[in-house]
C-alpha positions in Angstrom: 87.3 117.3 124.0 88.0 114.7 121.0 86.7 116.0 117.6 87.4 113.7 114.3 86.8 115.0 111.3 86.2 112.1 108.9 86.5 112.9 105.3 84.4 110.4 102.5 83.4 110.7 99.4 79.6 111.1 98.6 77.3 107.6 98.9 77.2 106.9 102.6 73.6 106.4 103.8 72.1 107.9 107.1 72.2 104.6 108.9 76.0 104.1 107.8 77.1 107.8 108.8 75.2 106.7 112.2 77.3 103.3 112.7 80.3 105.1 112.1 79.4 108.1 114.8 78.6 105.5 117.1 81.5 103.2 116.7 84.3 106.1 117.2 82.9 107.3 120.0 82.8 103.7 121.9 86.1 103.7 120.2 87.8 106.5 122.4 85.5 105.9 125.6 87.0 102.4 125.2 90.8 103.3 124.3 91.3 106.7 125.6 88.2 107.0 128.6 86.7 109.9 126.8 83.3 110.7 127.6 80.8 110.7 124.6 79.0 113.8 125.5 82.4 115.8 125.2 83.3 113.7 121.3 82.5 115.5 118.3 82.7 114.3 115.0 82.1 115.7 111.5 81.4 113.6 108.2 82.3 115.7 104.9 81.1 114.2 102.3 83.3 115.1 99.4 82.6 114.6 95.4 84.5 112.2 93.7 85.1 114.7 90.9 87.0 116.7 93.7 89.0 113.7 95.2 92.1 112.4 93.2 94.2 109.1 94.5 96.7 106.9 92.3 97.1 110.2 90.3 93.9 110.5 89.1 89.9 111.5 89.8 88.6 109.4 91.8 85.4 109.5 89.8 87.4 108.7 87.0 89.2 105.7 88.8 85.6 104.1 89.7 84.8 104.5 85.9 88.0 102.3 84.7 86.9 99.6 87.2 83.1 99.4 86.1 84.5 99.0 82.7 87.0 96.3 83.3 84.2 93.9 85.1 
C-alpha cells in the first residue's frame, strides 16, 4: 500500500491538489505496478510563517523577492 505524504505550503488550488493526486498515482502504477485503489496520498498544506528555508521564513523570503522586482 503506497502512501505519500506531500508537504506544501498554503496556495494550491483544488484543481492543482487534483493534478498532483492524479499524476503520482499514474506515477507508481507506471514505475512500481501499484494499483491506484491501494495509493494514498495526503497534501498538508503548511503556513509559510511556519516553513523556514535559506535560514529564514519562508513568508519572509517571498517578501524580499516582491520587493526586489
Amino acid at each position: 500500500m503506497p502512501y505519500i505524504n506531500l508537504q506544501i505550503t498554503k496556495g494550491a488550488t483544488r484543481d492543482q491538489k487534483a493534478q498532483i493526486v492524479k499524476e503520482f498515482t499514474d506515477t507508481l502504477i507506471n514505475v512500481l505496478g501499484k494499483k491506484p485503489e491501494h495509493t494514498h496520498i495526503v497534501i498538508q498544506e503548511i503556513d509559510e510563517e511556519n516553513w523556514g528555508f535559506a535560514g529564514i521564513l519562508t513568508d519572509e523570503y517571498r517578501s524580499k523577492i516582491k520587493e526586489r522586482t
